[in-house]
ModelCIF file with pLDDT and N, C-alpha, C, O atoms, coordinates in Angstrom:
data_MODEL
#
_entry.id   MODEL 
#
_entity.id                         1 
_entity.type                       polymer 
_entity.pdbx_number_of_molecules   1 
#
_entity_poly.entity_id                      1 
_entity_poly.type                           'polypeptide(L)' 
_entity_poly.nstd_linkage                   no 
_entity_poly.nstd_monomer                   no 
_entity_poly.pdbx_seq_one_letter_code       
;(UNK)(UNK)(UNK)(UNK)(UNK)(UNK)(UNK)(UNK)(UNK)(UNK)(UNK)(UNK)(UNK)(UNK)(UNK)(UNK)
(UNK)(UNK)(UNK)(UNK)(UNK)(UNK)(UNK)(UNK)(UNK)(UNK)(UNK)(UNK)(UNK)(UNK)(UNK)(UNK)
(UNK)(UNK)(UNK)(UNK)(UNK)(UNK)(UNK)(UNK)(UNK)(UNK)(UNK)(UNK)(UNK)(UNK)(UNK)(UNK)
(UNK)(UNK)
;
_entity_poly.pdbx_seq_one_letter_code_can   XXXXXXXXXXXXXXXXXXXXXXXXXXXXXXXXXXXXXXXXXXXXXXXXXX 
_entity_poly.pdbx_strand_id                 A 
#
loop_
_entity_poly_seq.entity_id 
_entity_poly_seq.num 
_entity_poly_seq.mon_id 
_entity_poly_seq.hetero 
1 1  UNK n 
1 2  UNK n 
1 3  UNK n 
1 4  UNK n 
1 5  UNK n 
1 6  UNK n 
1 7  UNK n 
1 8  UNK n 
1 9  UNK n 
1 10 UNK n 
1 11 UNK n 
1 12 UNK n 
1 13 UNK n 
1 14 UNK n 
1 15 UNK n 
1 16 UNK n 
1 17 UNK n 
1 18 UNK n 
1 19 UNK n 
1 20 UNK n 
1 21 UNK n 
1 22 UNK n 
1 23 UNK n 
1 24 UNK n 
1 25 UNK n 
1 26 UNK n 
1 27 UNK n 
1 28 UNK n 
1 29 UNK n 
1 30 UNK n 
1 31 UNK n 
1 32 UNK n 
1 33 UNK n 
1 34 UNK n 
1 35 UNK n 
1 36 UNK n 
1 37 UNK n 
1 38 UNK n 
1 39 UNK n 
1 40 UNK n 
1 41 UNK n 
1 42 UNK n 
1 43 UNK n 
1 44 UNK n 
1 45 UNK n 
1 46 UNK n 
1 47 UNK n 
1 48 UNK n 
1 49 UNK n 
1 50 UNK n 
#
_struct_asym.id          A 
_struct_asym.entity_id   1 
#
loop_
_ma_qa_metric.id 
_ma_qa_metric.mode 
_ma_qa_metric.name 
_ma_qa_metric.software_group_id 
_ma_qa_metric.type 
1 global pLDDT . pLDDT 
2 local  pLDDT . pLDDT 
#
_ma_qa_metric_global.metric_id      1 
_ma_qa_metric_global.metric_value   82.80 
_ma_qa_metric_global.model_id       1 
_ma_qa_metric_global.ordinal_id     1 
#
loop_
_ma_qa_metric_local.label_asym_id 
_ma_qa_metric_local.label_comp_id 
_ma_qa_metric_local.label_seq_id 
_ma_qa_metric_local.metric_id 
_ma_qa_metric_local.metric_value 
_ma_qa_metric_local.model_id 
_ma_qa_metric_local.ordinal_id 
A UNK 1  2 74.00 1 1  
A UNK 2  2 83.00 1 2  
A UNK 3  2 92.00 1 3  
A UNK 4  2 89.00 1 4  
A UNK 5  2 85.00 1 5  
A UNK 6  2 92.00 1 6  
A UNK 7  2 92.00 1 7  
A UNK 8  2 89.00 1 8  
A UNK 9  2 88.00 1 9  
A UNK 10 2 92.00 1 10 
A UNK 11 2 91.00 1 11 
A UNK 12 2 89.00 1 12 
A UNK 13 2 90.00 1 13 
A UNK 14 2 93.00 1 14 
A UNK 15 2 93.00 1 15 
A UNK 16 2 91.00 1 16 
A UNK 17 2 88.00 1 17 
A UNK 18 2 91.00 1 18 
A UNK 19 2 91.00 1 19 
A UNK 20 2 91.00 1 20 
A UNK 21 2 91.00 1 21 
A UNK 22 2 93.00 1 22 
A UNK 23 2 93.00 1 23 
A UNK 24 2 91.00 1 24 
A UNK 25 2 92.00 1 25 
A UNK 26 2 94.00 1 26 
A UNK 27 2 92.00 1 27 
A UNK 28 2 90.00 1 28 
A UNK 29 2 91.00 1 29 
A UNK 30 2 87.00 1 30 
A UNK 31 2 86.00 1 31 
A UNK 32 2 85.00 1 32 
A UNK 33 2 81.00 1 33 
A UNK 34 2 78.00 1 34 
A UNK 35 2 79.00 1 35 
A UNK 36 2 76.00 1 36 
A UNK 37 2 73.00 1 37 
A UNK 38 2 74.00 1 38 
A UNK 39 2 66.00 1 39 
A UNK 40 2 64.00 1 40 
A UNK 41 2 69.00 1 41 
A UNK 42 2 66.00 1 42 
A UNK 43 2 66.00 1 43 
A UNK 44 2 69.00 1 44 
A UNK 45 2 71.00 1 45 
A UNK 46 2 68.00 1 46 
A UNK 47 2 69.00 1 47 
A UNK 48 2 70.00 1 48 
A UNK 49 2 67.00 1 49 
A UNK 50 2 65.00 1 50 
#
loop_
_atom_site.group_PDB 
_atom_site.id 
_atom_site.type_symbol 
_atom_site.label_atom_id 
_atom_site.label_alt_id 
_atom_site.label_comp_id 
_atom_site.label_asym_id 
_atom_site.label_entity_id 
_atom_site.label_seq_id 
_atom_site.pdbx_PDB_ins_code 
_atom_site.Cartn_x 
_atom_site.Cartn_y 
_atom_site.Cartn_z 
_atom_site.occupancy 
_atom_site.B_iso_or_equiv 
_atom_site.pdbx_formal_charge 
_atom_site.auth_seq_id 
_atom_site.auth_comp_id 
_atom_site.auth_asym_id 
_atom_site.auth_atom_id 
_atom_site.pdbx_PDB_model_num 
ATOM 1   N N  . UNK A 1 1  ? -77.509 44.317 87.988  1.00 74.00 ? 1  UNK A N  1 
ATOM 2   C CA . UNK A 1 1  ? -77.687 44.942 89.284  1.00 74.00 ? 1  UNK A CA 1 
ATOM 3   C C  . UNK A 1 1  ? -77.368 43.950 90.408  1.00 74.00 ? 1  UNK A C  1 
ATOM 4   O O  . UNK A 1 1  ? -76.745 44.244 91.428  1.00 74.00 ? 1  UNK A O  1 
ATOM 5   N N  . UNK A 1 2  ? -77.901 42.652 90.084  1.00 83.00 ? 2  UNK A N  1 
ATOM 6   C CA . UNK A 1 2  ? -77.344 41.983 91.328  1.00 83.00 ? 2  UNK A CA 1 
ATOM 7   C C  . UNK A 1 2  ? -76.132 41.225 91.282  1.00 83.00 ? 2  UNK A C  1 
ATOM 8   O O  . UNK A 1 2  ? -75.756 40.455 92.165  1.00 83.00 ? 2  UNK A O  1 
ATOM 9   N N  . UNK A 1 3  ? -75.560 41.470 90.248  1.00 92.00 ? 3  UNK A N  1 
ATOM 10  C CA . UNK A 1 3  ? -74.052 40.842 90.069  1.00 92.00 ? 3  UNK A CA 1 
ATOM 11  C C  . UNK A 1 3  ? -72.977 42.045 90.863  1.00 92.00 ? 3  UNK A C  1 
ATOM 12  O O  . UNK A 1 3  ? -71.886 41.692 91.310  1.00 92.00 ? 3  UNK A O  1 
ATOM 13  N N  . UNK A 1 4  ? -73.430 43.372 90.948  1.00 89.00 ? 4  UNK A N  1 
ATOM 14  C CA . UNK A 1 4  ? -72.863 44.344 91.525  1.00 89.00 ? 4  UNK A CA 1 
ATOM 15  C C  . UNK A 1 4  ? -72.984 44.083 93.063  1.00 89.00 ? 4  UNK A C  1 
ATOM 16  O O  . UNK A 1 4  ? -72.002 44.074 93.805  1.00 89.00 ? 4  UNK A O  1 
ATOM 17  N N  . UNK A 1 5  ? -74.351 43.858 93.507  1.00 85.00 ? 5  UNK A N  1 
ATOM 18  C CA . UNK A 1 5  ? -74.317 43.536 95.174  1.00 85.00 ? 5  UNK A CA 1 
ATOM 19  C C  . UNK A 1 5  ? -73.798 42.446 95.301  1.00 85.00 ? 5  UNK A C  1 
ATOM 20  O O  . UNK A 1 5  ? -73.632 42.190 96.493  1.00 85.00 ? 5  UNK A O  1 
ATOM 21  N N  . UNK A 1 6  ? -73.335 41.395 94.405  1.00 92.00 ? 6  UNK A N  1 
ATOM 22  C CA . UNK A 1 6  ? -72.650 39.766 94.682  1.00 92.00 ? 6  UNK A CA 1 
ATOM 23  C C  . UNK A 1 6  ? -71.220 40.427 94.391  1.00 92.00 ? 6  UNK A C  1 
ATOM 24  O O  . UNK A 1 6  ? -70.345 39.981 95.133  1.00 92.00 ? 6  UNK A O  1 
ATOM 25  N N  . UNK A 1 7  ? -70.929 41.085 93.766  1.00 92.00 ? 7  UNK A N  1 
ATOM 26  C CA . UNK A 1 7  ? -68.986 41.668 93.552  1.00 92.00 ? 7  UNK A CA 1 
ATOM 27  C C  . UNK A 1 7  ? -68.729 42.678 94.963  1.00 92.00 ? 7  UNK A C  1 
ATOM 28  O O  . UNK A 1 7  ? -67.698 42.977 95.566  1.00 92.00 ? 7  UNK A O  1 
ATOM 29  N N  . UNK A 1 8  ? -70.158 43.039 95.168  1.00 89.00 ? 8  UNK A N  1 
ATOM 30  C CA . UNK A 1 8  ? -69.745 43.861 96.420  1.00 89.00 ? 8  UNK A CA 1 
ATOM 31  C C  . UNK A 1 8  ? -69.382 43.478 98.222  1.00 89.00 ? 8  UNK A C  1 
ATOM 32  O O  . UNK A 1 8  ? -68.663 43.803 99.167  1.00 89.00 ? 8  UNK A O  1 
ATOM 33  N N  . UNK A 1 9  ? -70.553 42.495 97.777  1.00 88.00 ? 9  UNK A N  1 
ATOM 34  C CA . UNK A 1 9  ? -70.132 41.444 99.009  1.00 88.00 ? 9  UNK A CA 1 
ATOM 35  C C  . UNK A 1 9  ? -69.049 40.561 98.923  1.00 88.00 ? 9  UNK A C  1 
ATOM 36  O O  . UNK A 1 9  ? -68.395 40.189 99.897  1.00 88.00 ? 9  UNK A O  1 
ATOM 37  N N  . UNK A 1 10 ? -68.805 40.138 97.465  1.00 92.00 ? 10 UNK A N  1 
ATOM 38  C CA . UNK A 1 10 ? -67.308 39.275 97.672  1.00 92.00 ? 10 UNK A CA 1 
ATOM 39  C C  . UNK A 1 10 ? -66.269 40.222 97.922  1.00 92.00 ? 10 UNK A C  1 
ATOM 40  O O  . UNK A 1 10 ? -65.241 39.852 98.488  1.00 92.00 ? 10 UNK A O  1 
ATOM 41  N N  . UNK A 1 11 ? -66.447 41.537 97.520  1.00 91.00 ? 11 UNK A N  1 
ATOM 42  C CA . UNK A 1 11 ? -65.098 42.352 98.115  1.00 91.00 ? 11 UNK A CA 1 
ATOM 43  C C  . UNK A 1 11 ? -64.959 42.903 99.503  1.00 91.00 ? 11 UNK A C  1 
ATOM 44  O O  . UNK A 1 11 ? -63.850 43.232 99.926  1.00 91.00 ? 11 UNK A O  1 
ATOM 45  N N  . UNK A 1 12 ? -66.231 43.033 100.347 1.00 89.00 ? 12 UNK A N  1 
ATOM 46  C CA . UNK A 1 12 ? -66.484 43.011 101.935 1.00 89.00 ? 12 UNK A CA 1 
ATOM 47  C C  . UNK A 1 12 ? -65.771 41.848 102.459 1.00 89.00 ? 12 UNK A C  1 
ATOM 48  O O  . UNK A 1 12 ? -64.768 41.992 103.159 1.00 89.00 ? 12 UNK A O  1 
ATOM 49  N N  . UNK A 1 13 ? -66.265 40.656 102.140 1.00 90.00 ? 13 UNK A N  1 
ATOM 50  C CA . UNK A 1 13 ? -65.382 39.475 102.729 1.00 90.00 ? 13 UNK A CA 1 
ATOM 51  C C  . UNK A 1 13 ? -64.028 38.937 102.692 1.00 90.00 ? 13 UNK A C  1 
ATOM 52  O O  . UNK A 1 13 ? -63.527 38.198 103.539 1.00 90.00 ? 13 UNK A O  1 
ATOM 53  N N  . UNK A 1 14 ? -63.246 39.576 101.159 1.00 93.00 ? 14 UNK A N  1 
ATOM 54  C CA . UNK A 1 14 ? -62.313 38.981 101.065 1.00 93.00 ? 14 UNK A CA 1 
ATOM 55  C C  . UNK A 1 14 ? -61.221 40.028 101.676 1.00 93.00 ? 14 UNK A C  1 
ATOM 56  O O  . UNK A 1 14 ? -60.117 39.694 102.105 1.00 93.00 ? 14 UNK A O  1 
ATOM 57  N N  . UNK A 1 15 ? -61.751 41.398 101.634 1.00 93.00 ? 15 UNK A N  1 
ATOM 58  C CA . UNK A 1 15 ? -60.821 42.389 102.313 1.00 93.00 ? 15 UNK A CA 1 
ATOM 59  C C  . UNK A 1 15 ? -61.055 42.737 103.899 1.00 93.00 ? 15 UNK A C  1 
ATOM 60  O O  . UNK A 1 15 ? -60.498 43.697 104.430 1.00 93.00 ? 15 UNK A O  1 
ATOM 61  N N  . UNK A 1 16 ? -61.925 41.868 104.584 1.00 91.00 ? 16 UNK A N  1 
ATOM 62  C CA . UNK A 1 16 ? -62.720 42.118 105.418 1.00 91.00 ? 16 UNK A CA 1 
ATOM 63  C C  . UNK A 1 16 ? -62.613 43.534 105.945 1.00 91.00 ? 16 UNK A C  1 
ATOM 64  O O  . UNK A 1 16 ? -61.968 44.084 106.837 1.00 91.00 ? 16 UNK A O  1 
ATOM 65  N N  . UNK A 1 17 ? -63.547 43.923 104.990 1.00 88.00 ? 17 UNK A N  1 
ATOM 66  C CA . UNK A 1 17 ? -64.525 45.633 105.088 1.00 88.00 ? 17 UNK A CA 1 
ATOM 67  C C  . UNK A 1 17 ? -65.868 45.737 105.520 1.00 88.00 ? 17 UNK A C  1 
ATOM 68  O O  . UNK A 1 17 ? -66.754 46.378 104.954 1.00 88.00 ? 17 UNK A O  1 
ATOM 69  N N  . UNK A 1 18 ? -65.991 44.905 106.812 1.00 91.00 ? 18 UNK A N  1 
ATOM 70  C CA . UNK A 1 18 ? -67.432 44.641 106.899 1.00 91.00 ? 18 UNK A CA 1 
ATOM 71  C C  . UNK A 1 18 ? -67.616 46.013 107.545 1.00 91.00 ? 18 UNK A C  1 
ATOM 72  O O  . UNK A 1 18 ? -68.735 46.498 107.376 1.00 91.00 ? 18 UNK A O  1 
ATOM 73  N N  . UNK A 1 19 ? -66.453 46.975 108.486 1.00 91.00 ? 19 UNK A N  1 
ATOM 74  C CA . UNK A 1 19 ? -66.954 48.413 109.076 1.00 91.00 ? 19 UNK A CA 1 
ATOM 75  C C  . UNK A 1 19 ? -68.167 49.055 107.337 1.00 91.00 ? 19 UNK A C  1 
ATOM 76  O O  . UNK A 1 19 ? -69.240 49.642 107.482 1.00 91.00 ? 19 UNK A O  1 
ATOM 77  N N  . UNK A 1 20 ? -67.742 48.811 106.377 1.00 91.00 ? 20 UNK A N  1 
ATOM 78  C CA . UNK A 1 20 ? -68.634 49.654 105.288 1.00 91.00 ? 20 UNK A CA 1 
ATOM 79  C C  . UNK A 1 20 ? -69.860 49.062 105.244 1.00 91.00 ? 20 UNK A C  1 
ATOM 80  O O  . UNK A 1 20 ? -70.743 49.810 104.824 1.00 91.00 ? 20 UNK A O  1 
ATOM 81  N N  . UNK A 1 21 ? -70.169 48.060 105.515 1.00 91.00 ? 21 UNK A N  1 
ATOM 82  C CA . UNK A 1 21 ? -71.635 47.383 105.581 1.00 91.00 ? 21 UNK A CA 1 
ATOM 83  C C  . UNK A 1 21 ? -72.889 48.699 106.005 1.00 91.00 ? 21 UNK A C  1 
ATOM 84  O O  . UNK A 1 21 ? -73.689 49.234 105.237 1.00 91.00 ? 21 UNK A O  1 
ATOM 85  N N  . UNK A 1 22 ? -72.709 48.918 107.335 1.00 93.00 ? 22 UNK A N  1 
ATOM 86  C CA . UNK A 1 22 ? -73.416 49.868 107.647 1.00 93.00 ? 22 UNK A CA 1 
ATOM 87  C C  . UNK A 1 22 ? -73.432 51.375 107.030 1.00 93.00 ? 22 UNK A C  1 
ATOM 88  O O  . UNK A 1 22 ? -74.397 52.087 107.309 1.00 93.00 ? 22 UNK A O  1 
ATOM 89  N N  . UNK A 1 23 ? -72.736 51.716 106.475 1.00 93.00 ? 23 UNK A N  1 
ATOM 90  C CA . UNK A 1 23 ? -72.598 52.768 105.053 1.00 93.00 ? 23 UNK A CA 1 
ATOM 91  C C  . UNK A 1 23 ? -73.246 52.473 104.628 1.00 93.00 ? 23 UNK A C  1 
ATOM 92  O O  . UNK A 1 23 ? -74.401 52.825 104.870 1.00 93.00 ? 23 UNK A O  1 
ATOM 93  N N  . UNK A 1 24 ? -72.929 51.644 103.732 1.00 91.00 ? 24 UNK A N  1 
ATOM 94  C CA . UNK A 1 24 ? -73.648 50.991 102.218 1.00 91.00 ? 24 UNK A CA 1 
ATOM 95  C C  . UNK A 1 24 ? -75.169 50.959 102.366 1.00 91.00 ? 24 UNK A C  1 
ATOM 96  O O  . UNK A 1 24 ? -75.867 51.324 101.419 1.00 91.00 ? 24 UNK A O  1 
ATOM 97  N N  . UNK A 1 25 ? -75.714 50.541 103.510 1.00 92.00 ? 25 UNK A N  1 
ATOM 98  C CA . UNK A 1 25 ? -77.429 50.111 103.613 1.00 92.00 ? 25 UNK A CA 1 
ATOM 99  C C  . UNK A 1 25 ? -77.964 51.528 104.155 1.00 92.00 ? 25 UNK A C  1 
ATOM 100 O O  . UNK A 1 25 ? -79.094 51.892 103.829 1.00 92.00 ? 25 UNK A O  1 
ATOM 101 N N  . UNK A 1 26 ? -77.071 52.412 105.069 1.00 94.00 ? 26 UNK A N  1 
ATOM 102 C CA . UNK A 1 26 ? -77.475 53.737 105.034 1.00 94.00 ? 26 UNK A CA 1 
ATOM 103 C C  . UNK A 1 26 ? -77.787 54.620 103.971 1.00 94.00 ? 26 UNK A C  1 
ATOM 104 O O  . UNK A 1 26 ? -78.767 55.347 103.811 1.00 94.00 ? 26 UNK A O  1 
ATOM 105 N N  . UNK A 1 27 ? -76.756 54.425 103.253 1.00 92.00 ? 27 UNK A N  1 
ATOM 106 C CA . UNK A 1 27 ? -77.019 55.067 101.644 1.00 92.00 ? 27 UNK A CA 1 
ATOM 107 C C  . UNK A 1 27 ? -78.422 54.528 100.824 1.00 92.00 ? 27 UNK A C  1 
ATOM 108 O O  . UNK A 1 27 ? -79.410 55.179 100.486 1.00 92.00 ? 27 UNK A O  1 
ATOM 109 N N  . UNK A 1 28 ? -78.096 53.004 100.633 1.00 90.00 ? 28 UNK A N  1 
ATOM 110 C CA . UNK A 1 28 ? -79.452 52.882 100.052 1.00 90.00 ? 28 UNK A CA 1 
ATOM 111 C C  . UNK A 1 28 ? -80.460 53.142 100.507 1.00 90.00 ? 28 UNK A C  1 
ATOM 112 O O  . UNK A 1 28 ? -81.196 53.660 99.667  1.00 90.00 ? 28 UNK A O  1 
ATOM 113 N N  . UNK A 1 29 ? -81.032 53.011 101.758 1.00 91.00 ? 29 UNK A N  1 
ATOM 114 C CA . UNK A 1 29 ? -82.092 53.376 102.307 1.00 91.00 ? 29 UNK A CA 1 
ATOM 115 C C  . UNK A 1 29 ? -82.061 54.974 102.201 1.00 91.00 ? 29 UNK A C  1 
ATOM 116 O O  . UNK A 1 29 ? -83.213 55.292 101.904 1.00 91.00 ? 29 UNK A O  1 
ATOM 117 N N  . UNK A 1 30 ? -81.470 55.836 102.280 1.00 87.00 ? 30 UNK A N  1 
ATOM 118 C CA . UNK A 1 30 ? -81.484 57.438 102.119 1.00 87.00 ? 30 UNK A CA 1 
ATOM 119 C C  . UNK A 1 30 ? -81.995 57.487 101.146 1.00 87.00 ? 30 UNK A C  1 
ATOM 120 O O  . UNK A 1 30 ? -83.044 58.123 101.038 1.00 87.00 ? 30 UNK A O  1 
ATOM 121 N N  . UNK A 1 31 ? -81.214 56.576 99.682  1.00 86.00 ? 31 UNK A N  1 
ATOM 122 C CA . UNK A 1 31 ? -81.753 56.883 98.104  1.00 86.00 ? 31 UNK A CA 1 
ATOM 123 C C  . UNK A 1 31 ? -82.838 56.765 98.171  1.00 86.00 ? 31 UNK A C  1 
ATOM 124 O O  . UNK A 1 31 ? -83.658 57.540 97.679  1.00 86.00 ? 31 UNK A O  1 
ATOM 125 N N  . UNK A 1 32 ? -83.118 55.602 98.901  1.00 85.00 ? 32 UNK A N  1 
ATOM 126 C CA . UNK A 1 32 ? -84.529 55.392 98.885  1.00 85.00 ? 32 UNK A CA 1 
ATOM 127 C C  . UNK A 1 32 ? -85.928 56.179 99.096  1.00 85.00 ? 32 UNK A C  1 
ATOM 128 O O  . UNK A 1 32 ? -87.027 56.300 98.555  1.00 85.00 ? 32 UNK A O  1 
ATOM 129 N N  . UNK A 1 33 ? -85.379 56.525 99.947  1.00 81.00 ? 33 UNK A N  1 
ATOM 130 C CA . UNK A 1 33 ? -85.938 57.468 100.985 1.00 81.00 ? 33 UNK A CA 1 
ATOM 131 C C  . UNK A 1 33 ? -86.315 59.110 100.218 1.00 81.00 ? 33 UNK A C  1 
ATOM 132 O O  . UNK A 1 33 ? -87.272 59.812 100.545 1.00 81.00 ? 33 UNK A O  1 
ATOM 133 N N  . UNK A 1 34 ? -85.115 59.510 98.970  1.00 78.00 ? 34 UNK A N  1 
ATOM 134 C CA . UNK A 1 34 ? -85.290 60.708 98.727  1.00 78.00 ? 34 UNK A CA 1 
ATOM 135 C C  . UNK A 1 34 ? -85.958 60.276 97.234  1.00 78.00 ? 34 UNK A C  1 
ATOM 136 O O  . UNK A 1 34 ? -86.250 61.132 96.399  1.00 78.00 ? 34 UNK A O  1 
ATOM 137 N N  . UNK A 1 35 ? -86.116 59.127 97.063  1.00 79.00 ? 35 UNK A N  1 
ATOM 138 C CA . UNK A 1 35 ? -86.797 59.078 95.850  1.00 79.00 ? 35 UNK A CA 1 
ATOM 139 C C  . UNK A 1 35 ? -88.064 58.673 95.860  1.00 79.00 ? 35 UNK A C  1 
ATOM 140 O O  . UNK A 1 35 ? -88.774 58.830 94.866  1.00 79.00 ? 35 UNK A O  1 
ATOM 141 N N  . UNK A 1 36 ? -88.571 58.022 97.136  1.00 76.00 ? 36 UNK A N  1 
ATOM 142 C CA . UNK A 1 36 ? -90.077 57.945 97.277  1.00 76.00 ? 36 UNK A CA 1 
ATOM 143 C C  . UNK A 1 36 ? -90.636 59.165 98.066  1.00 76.00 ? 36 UNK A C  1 
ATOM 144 O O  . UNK A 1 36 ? -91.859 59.305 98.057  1.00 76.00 ? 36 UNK A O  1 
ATOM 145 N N  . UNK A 1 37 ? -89.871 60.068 98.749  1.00 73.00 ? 37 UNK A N  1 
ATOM 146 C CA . UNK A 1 37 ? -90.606 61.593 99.139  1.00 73.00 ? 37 UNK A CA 1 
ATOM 147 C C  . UNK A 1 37 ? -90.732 62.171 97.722  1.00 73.00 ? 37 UNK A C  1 
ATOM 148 O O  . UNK A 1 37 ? -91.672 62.935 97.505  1.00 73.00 ? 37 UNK A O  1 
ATOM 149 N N  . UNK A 1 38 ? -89.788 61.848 96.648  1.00 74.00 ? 38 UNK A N  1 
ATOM 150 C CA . UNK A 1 38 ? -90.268 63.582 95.559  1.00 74.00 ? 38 UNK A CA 1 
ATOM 151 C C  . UNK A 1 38 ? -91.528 63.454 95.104  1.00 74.00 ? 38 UNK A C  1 
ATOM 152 O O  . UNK A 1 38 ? -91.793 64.584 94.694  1.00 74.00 ? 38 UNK A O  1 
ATOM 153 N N  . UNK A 1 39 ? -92.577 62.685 94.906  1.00 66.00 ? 39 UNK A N  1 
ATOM 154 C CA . UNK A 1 39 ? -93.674 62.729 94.269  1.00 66.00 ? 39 UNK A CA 1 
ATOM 155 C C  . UNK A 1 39 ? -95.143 62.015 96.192  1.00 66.00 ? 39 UNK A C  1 
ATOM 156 O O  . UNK A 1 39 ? -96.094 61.245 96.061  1.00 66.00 ? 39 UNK A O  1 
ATOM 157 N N  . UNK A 1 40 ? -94.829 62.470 97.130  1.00 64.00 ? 40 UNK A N  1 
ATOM 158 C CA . UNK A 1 40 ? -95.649 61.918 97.845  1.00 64.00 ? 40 UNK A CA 1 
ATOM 159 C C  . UNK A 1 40 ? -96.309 62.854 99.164  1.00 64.00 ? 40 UNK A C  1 
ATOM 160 O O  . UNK A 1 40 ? -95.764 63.930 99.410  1.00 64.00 ? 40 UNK A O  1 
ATOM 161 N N  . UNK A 1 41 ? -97.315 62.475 99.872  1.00 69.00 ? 41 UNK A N  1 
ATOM 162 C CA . UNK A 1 41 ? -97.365 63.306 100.981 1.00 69.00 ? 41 UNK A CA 1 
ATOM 163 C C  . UNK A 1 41 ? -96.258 63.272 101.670 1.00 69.00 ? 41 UNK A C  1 
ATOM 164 O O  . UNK A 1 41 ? -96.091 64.197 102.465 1.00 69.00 ? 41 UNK A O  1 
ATOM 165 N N  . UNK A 1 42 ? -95.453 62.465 101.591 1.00 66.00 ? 42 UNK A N  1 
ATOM 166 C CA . UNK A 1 42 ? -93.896 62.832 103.093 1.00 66.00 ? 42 UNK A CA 1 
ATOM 167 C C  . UNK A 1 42 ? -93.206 63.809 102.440 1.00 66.00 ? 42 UNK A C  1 
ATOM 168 O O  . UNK A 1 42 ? -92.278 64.320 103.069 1.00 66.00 ? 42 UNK A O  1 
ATOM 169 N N  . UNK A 1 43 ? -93.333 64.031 101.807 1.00 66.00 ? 43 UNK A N  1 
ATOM 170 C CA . UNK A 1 43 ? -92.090 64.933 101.605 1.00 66.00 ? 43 UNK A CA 1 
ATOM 171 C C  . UNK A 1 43 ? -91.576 66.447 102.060 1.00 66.00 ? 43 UNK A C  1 
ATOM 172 O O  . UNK A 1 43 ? -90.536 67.065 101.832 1.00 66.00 ? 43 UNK A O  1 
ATOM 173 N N  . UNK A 1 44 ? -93.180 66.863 103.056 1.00 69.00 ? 44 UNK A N  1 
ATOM 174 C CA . UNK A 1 44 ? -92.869 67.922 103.813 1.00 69.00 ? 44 UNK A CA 1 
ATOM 175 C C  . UNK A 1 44 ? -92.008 67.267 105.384 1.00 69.00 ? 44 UNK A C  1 
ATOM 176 O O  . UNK A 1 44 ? -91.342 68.007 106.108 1.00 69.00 ? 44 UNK A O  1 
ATOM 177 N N  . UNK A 1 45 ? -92.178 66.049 105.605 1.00 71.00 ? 45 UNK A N  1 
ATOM 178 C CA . UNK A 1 45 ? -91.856 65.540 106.571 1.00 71.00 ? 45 UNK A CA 1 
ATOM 179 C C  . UNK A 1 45 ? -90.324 65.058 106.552 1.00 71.00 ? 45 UNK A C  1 
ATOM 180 O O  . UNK A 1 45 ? -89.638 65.136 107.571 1.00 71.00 ? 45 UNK A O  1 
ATOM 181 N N  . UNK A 1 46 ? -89.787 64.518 105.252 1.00 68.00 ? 46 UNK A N  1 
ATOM 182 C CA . UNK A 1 46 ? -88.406 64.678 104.947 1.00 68.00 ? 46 UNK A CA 1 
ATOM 183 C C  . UNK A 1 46 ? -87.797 65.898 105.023 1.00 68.00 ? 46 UNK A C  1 
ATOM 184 O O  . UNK A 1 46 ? -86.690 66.144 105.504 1.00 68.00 ? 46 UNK A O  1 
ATOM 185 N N  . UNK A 1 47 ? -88.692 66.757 104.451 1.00 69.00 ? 47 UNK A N  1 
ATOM 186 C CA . UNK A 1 47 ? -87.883 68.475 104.323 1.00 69.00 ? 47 UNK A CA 1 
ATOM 187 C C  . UNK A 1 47 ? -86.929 68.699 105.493 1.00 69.00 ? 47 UNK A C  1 
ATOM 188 O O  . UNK A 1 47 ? -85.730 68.978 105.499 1.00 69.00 ? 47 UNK A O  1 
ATOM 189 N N  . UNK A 1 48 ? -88.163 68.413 106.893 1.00 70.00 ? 48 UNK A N  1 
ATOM 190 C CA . UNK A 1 48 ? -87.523 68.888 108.171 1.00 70.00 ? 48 UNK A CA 1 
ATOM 191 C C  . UNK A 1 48 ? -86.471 67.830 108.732 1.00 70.00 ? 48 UNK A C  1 
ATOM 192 O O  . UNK A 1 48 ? -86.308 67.912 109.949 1.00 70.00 ? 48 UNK A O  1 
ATOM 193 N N  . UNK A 1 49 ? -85.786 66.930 108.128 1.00 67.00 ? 49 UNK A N  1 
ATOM 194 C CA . UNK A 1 49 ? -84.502 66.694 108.659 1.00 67.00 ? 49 UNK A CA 1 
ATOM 195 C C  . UNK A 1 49 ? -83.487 66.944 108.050 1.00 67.00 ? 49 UNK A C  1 
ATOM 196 O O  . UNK A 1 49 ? -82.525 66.181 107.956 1.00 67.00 ? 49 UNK A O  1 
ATOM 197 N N  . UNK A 1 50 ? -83.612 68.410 107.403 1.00 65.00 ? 50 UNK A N  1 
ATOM 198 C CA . UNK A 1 50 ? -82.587 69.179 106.760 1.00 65.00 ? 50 UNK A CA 1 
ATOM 199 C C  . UNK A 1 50 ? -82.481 70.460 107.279 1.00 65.00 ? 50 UNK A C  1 
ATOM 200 O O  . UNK A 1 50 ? -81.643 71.241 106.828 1.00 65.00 ? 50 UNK A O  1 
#
């Protein structure tokens, strides 16, 4: 897993793709985000930004 975020950052720098940076941490934080609402009280509170 962290050899993937170290191949991912060497390919941000060497192609300089840093515009995807802010993607990339949006996404994870979303995953994040929809995988700690399915089992919790937020998850009526996630509902409504759909």
């Amino acid at each position: 897993m962290l050899d993937t975020f170290k191949d991912l950052f060497k390919f941000l720098r060497r192609h300089k793709k840093w515009w995807l940076l802010p993607i990339i941490i949006f996404l994870v934080l979303f995953g994040a985000l929809v995988i700690y609402a399915q089992g919790t009280a937020v998850a009526p509170f996630v509902y409504t930004f759909f």
